[in-house]
C-alpha positions in Angstrom: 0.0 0.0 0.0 1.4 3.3 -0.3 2.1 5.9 2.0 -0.7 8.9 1.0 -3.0 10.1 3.4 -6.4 9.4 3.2 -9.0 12.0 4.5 -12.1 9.6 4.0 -14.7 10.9 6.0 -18.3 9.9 6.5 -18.3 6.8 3.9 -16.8 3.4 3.8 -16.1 3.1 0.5 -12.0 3.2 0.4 -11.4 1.9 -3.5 -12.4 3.2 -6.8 -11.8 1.1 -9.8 -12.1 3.1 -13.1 -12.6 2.0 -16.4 -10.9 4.4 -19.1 -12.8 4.7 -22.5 -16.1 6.6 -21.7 -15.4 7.2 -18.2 -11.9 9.3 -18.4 -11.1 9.2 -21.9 -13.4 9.6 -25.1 -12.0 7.1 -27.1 -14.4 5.3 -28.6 -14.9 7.2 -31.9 -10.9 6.7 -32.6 -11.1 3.1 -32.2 -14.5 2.5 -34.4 -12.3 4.7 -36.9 -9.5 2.5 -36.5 -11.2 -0.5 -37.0 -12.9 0.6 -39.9 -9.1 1.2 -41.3 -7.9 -1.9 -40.0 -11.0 -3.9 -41.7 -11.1 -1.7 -45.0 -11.0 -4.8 -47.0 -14.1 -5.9 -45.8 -17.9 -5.2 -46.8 -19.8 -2.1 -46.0 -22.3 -4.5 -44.1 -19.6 -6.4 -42.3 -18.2 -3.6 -41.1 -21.6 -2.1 -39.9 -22.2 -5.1 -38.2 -18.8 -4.7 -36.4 -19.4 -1.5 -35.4 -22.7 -2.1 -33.5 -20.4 -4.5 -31.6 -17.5 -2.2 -31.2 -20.1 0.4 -29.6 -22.0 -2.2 -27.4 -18.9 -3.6 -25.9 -16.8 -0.9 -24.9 -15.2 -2.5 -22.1 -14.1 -5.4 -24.6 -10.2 -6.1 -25.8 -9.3 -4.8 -29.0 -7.7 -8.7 -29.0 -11.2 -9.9 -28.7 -12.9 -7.7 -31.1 -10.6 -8.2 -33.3 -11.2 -12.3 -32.8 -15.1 -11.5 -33.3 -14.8 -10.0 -36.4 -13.1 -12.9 -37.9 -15.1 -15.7 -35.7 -18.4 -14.4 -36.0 -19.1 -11.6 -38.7 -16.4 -13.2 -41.6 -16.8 -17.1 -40.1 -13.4 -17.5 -40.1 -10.6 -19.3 -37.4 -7.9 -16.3 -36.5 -4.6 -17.5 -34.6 -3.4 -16.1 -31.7 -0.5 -14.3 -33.7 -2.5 -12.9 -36.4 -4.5 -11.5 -33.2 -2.0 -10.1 -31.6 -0.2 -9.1 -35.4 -3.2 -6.9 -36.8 -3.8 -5.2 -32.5 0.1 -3.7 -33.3 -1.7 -2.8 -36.4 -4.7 -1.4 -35.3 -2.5 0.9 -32.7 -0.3 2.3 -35.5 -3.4 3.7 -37.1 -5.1 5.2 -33.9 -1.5 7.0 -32.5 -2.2 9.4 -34.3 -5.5 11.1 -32.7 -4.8 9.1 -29.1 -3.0 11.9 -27.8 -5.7 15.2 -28.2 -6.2 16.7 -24.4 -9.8 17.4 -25.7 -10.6 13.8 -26.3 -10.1 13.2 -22.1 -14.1 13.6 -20.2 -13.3 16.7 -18.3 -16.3 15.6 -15.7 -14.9 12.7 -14.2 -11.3 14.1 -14.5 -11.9 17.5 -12.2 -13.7 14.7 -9.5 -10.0 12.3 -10.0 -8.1 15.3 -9.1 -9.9 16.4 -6.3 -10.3 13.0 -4.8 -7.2 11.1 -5.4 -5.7 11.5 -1.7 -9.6 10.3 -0.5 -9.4 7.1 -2.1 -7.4 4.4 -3.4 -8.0 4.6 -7.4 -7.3 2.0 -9.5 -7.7 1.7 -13.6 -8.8 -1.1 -15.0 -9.7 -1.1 -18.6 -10.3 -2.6 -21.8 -7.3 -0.7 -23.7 -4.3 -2.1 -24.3 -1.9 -1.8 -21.1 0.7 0.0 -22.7 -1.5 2.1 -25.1 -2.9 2.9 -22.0 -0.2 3.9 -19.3 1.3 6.0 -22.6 -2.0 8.3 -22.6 -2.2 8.1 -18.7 1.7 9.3 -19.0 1.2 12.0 -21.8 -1.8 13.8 -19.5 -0.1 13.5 -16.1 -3.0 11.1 -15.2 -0.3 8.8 -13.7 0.3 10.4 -10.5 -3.7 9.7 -9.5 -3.9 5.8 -9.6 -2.0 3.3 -7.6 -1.8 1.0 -10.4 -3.0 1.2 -14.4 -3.9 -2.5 -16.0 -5.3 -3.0 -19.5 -5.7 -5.8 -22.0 -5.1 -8.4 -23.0 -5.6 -9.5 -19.4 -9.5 -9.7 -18.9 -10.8 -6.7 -16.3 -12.1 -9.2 -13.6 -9.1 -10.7 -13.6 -7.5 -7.4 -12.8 -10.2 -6.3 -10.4 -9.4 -9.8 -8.8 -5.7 -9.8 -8.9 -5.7 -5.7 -7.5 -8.2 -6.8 -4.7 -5.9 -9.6 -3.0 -2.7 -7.9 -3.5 -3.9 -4.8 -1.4 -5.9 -6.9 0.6 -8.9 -4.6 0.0 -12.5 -5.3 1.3 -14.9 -5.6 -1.4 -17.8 -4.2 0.9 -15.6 -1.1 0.4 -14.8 -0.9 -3.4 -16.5 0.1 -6.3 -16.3 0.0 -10.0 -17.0 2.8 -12.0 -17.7 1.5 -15.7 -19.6 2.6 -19.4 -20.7 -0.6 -20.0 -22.7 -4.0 -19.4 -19.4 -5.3 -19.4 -17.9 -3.3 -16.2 -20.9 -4.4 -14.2 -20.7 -7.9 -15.0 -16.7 -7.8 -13.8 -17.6 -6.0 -10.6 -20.7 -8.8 -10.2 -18.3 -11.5 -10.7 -16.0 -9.8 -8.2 -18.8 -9.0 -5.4 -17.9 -5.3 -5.6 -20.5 -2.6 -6.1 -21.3 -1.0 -9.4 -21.8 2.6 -10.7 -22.7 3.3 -14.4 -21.7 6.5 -16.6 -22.0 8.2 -19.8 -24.4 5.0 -21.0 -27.9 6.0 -20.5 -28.4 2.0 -20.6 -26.9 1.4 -17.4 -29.5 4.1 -15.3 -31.1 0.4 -13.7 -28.2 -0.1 -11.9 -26.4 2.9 -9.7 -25.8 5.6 -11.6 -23.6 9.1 -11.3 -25.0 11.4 -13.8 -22.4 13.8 -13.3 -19.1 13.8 -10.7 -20.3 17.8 -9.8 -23.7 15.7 -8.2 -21.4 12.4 -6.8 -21.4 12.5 -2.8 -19.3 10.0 -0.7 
């Protein structure tokens, strides 16, 4: 555990987990750009069909959108290397409009910096890890979170792994999350779940805005 002081008052909730795109960083549009790049060889239906899964599973791997696409939308087998060939690929393509300081969600940002000596935070995304802790480094979001995990290694897995090695309690942790796909890895993890920016997710707990978020 590291050495910051915590000025929790009021609340027992101690740990944030944060996904990244949608939550801190608006990258979604890049990536569905990216992919369309990446998959420019491909039909004007396939790729639409794609694209509705791109935006439905936005805490999903690149590596596992990009084994969709071939699994279920061409119907064909993708080894692991070709994966893990055309994901370099894909992140050649988006570099270029990753790192835009108007692309990060000012909202939840302003609460990160506020808060960070209140809680432990935690990211735990979808992106690819080093993709990710590039951006984190590039804004100076680095210096907020303990630790910064992304793909390939699945996000309960890192919720999982995160909660035993600080011997957190999950009665005291939350995971803030976009998608259907952050609540199931807090579900499967026992931890409490708060959606944003997904009108979808309002049947669960929801924080329409950080300015309205009291703990």
């Amino acid at each position: 555990m590291d050495n910051r002081e915590f000025k929790i008052q009021n609340s027992k909730l101690k740990t944030i987990f944060w996904d990244f795109d949608g939550v801190i960083f608006n990258g979604m549009k890049i990536k569905a750009d990216g992919f369309k790049e990446l998959f420019s060889g491909s039909s004007k239906e396939q790729i639409e069909k794609f694209l509705e899964f791109h935006y439905n599973g936005g805490g999903v791997p690149r590596f596992d959108k990009i084994r969709y696409f071939y699994n279920n939308i061409l119907n064909r087998e993708i080894s692991h290397d070709m994966v893990n060939h055309l994901a370099k690929r894909f992140s050649d393509i988006i570099k270029k409009n990753l790192f835009k300081r108007d692309n990060l969600i000012l909202d939840s940002v302003t609460f990160i910096e506020q808060n960070y000596k209140r809680f432990y935070f935690h990211i735990v995304s979808g992106a690819e890890h080093n993709e990710l802790n590039a951006i984190c480094k590039e804004f100076n979001l680095d210096k907020f979170f303990i630790t910064i995990n992304g793909s390939p290694t699945r996000k309960d897995i890192l919720i999982k792994t995160i909660l035993e090695q600080y011997n957190y309690k999950k009665d005291e942790s939350i995971l803030i999350g976009d998608s259907i796909t952050d609540y199931y890895a807090s579900a499967k993890n026992g931890i409490e779940f708060y959606g944003y920016n997904n009108q979808e997710l309002k049947r669960f707990k929801y924080i329409e805005s950080f300015k309205k978020f009291n703990i």
